[in-house]
Structures are given as structure tokens and as C-alpha cells.
C-alpha positions as CSV (number, residue, x, y, z in Angstrom):
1,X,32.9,-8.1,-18.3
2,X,29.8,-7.8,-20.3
3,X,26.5,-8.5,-19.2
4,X,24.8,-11.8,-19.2
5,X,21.6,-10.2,-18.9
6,X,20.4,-8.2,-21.5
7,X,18.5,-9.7,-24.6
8,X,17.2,-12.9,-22.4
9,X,14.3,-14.0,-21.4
10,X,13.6,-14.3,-17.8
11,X,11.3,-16.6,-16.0
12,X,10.4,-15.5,-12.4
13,X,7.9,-17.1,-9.9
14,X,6.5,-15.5,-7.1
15,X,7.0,-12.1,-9.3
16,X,3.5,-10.9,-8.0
17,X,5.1,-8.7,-5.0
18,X,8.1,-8.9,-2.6
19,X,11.1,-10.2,-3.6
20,X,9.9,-11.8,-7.0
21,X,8.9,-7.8,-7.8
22,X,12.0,-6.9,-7.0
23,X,14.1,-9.5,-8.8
24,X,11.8,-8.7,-12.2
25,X,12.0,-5.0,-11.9
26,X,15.7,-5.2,-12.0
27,X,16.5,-7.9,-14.6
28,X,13.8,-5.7,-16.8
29,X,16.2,-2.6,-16.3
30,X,18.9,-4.4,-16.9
31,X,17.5,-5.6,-20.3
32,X,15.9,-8.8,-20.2
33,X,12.5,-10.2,-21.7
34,X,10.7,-11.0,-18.1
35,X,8.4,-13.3,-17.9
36,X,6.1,-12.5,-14.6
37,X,4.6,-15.9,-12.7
38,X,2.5,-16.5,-10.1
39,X,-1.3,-17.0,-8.8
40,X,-2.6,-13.5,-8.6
41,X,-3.2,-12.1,-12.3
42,X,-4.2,-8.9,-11.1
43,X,-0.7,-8.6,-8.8
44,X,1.4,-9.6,-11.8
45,X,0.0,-6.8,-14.2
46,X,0.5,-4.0,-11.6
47,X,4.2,-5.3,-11.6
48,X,4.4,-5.8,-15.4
49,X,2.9,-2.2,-15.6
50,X,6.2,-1.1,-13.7
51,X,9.0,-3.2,-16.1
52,X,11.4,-0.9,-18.0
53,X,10.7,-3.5,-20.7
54,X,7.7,-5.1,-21.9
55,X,7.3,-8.1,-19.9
56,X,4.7,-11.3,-20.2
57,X,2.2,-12.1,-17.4
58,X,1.5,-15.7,-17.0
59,X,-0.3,-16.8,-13.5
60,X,0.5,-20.4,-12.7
61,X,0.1,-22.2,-9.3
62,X,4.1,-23.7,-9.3
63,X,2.9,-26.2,-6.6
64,X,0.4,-27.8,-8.9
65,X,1.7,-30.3,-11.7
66,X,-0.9,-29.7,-14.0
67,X,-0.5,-25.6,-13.8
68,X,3.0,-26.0,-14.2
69,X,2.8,-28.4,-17.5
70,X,0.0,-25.8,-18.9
71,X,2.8,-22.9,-18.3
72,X,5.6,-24.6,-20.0
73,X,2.9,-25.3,-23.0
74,X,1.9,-21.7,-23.4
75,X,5.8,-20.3,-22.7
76,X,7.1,-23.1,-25.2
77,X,7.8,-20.3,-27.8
78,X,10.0,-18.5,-25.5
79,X,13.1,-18.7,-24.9
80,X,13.6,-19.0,-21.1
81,X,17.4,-19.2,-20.3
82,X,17.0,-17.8,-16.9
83,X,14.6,-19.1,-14.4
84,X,14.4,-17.4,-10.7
85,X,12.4,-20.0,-8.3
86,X,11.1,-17.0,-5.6
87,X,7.5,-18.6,-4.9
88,X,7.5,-19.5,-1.6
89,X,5.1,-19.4,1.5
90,X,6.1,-18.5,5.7
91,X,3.9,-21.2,6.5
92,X,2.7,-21.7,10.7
93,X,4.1,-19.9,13.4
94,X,4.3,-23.0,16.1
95,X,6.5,-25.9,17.8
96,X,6.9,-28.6,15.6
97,X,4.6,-31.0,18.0
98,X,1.1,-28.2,17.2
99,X,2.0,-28.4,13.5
100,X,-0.4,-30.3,11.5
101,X,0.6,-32.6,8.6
102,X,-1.9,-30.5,6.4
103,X,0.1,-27.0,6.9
104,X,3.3,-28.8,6.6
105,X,2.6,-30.6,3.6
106,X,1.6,-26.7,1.9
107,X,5.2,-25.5,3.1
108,X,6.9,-28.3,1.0
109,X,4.5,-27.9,-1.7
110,X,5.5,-24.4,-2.4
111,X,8.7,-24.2,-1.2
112,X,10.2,-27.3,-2.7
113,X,7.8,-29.4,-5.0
114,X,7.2,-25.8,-6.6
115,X,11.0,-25.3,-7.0
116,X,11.1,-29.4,-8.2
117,X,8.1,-28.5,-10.9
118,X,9.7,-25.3,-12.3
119,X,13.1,-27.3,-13.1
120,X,11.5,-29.9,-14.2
121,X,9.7,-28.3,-16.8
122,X,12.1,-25.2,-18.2
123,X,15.4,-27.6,-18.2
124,X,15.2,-29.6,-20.9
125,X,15.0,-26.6,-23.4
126,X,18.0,-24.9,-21.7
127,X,19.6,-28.7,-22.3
128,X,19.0,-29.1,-25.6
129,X,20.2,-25.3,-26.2
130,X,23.5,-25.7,-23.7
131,X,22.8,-22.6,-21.8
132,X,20.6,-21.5,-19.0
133,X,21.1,-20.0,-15.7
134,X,19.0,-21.3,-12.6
135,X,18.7,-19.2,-9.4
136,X,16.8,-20.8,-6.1
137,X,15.9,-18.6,-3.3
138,X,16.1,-20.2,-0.3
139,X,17.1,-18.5,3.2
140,X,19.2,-18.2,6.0
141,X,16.9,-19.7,8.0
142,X,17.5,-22.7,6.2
143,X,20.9,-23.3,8.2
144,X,20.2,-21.7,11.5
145,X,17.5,-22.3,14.1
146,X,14.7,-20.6,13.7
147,X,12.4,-21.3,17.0
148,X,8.7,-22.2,16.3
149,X,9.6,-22.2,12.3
150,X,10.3,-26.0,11.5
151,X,8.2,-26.7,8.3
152,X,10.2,-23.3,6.7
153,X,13.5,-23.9,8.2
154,X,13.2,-27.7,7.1
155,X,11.8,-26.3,2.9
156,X,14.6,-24.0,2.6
157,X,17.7,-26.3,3.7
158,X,15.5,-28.9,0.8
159,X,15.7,-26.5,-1.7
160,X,19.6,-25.9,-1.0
161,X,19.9,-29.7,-1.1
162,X,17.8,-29.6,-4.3
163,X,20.1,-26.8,-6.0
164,X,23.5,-28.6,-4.9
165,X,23.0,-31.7,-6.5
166,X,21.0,-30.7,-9.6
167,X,24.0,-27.9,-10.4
168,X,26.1,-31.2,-10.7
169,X,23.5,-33.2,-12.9
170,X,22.9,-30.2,-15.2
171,X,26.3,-28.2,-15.3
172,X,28.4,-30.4,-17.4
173,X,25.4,-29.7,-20.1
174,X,25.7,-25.7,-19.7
175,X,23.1,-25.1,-17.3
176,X,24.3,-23.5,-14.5
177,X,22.0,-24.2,-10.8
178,X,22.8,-21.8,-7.6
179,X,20.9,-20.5,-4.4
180,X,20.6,-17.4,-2.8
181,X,19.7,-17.5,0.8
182,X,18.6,-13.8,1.8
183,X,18.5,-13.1,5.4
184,X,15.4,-11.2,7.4
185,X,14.1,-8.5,4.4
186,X,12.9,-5.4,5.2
187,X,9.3,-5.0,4.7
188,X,5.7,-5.6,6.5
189,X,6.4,-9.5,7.4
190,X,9.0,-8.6,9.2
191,X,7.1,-5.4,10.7
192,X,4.1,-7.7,12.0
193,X,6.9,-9.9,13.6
194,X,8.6,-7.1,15.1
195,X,4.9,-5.8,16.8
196,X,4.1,-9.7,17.7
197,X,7.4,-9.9,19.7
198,X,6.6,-6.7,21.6
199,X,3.7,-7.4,22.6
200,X,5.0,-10.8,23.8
201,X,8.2,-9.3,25.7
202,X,5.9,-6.2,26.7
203,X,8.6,-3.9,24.5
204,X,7.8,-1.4,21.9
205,X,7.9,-3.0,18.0
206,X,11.2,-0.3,17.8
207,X,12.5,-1.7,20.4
208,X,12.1,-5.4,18.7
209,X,13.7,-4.7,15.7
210,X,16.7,-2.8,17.5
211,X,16.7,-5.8,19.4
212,X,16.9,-7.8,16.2
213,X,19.1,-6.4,14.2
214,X,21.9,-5.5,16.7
215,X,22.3,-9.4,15.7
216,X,23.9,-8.5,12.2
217,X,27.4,-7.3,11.6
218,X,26.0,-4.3,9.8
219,X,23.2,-3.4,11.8
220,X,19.9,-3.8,10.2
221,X,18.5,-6.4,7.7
222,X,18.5,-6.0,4.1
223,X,15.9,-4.7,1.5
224,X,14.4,-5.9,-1.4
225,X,16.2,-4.4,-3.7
226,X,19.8,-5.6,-2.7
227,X,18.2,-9.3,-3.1
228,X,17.6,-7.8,-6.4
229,X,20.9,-7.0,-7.5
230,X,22.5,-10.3,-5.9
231,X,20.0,-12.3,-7.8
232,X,21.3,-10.3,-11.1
233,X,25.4,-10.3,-9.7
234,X,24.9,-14.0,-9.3
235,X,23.6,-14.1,-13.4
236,X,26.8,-12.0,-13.8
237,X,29.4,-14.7,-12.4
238,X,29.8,-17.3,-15.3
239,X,31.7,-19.4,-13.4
240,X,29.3,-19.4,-10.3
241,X,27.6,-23.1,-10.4
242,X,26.2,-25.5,-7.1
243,X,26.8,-22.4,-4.4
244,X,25.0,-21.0,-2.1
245,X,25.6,-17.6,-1.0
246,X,24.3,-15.4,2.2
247,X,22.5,-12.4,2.0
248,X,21.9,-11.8,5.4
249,X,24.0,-8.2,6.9
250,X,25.9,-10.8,8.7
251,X,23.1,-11.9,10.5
252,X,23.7,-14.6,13.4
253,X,21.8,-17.0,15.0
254,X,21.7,-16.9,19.3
């Protein structure tokens, strides 16, 4: 099968590190025209500096309505057929009853108006051209507990509602909408959880993440770059529309 990749033009948000970095680096090598998103100008060049292809840096603030409509204005040129909604925010550490509406309100404002926003804007190009590919990250944690991690937990499973039923609206028109939920990533969030939770439990941070991962059927979590190459696998399944798949080592919840 050839691949659905190469000579389009990708839109990713959140592209300024993490995940989003990894996702553009990739669909770059793998041919695409990537269009790099997100608040921090400076961040986005050092990535677009990396790109096996030339890229475009465009910082936007996905959670705000008016940077979102002034994005789509200056990207109206381009033609965006694939669209990767990474932007997203932890958000408080804390029972739900200590979480203020303020900090919960920011959660949904990243992690699902900002994922609302983005659709709303790039779709009706892909509709009018009959082809586009949408990819949502979400989590996980979306569909297992997460103790002490409501207002993230609660944003993910939205943006898996979000993706199910707009697939449905948009895919008898070409467009197909899909969400990959990655599990716990590899990486320094996950290292300042890992020392938080030893000095709670009085362990070492090793001792934490052995802890951790002995959870997952393959015995550690996954990196950045295997979120990567589901994110461009998923581009590769034409027939892939309204799922949601796991990315987690066969991580379980207990």
C-alpha cells in the first residue's frame, strides 16, 4: 500500500515539544508539508529547524476563538488535509472537591474547546475538497481512573466523545475523524511524577516507576516516538474512521 503521507500538508498543534514534536518530525520524514502550531514561537522554530522538510511556523493559542480564526486566515492558501489536535494541558494535581472552577475551565479549554476550534475551522476546506484526515489525541486516562486527575480524565473521555460523533457527521463527505489515546509517555512529566510518589511512599523515584510499569503487559511505558509512528500508521489505514485506539504497553488500571 502506498503512502498517504507524502506530498500533504500537515497541520499539527501542540508541535512546540513532546508529543506534537514527535508527531511533526515524523510526518516531515515521511514527506509531508508540516505546518508547526502552538503558543511559543521560539519552541516551534527550534522544531521546524529539525524537519527533514521545510515546514511553516505559525503560533496560535487553539483555546482562543479569535487566534484560531486569524490561523485559518493566514493558512487559507494551504492545503491542510491532515490535521493532528496534540495541544493539550495536565492541568491540577487534586480531589475533585479542592479543584477550582477557574483551573477546570483551562483543562476544557485546551483540551476540548481547542480540539472544537481546530475542526471547526480546517473542515470545511477538507469538505469542499472530499478528503482530509483528522487525528485527536486523547489518553488512556480518559477511560480509566486516574486518582486526583478529574478535570484531565473528564477532557480526554470529551475529546473521544467529540471524535466519535464528528467521524459520523464528516465521513460520508471524505473526511475521515479518529483518536489515539497514548498511555503514560516516557519523558520528564512522568519523571517528576515518579520522584513526587517517592517521596510520598518514602521509596526511591526507581523504585516508583518499577512500581508503575510492572502495571503494563510489556513492562514499561511508551516513548514519544512510537506515538509518532501510530499517529502516521493511523494516516496509513484508509479505512480507519470514528476509532479509538490504545497506546498504552497494555497498561491497566488498579
Amino acid at each position: 500500500m502506498s503512502d498517504r503521507i507524502a506530498g500533504r500538508t500537515a497541520l499539527v498543534t501542540g508541535a512546540g515539544n513532546g508529543l506534537g514534536r514527535a508527531i511533526a518530525l515524523l510526518l516531515a520524514a515521511r514527506g509531508a508539508r508540516v505546518i508547526l502550531t502552538g503558543r511559543h514561537r521560539d519552541k516551534l522554530e527550534a522544531v521546524a529547524a529539525e524537519l527533514a522538510t521545510p515546514g511553516v511556523v505559525a503560533p496560535a493559542d487553539t483555546a482562543a476563538p479569535s487566534s484560531v480564526a486569524a490561523l485559518a486566515g493566514d493558512l487559507a492558501a494551504e492545503d491542510v488535509s491532515i490535521l493532528v489536535n496534540n495541544a493539550g494541558i495536565a492541568g491540577p494535581v487534586a480531589p475533585l472537591w479542592e479543584v477550582g472552577p477557574d483551573d477546570w475551565d483551562e483543562v476544557f479549554a485546551v483540551n476540548v474547546r481547542g480540539v472544537y476550534l481546530m475542526c471547526r475551522a480546517f473542515l470545511p476546506p477538507m469538505l469542499t475538497a472530499g478528503r482530509g484526515d483528522i487525528v485527536n489525541v486523547a489518553s488512556v486516562s480518559g477511560k480509566r481512573p486516574l486518582a486526583r486527575r478529574t478535570p484531565y480524565t473528564a477532557s480526554k473521555m470529551a475529546v473521544i466523545g467529540l471524535t466519535t460523533t464528528l467521524a459520523h457527521e464528516v465521513g460520508p463527505l471524505g473526511v475521515s475523524v479518529n483518536t489515539l489515546s497514548p498511555g503514560p509517555v516516557e519523558g520528564p512529566r512522568m519523571s517528576r511524577n515518579f520522584a513526587l510518589e517517592a517521596a510520598r511512599t518514602g521509596t526511591t523515584p526507581a523504585e516508583a516507576e518499577a512500581a508503575f510499569v510492572s502495571r503494563a503487559a510489556l513492562q514499561r511505558m511508551v516513548t514519544e516516538e512510537e506515538v509518532a509512528l501510530a499517529t502516521a500508521a493511523m494516516l496509513n489505514m484508509p479505512g480507519l474512521c470514528g476509532a479509538d485506539i490504545d497506546l498504552s504497553a497494555g497498561m491497566i488500571a488498579r
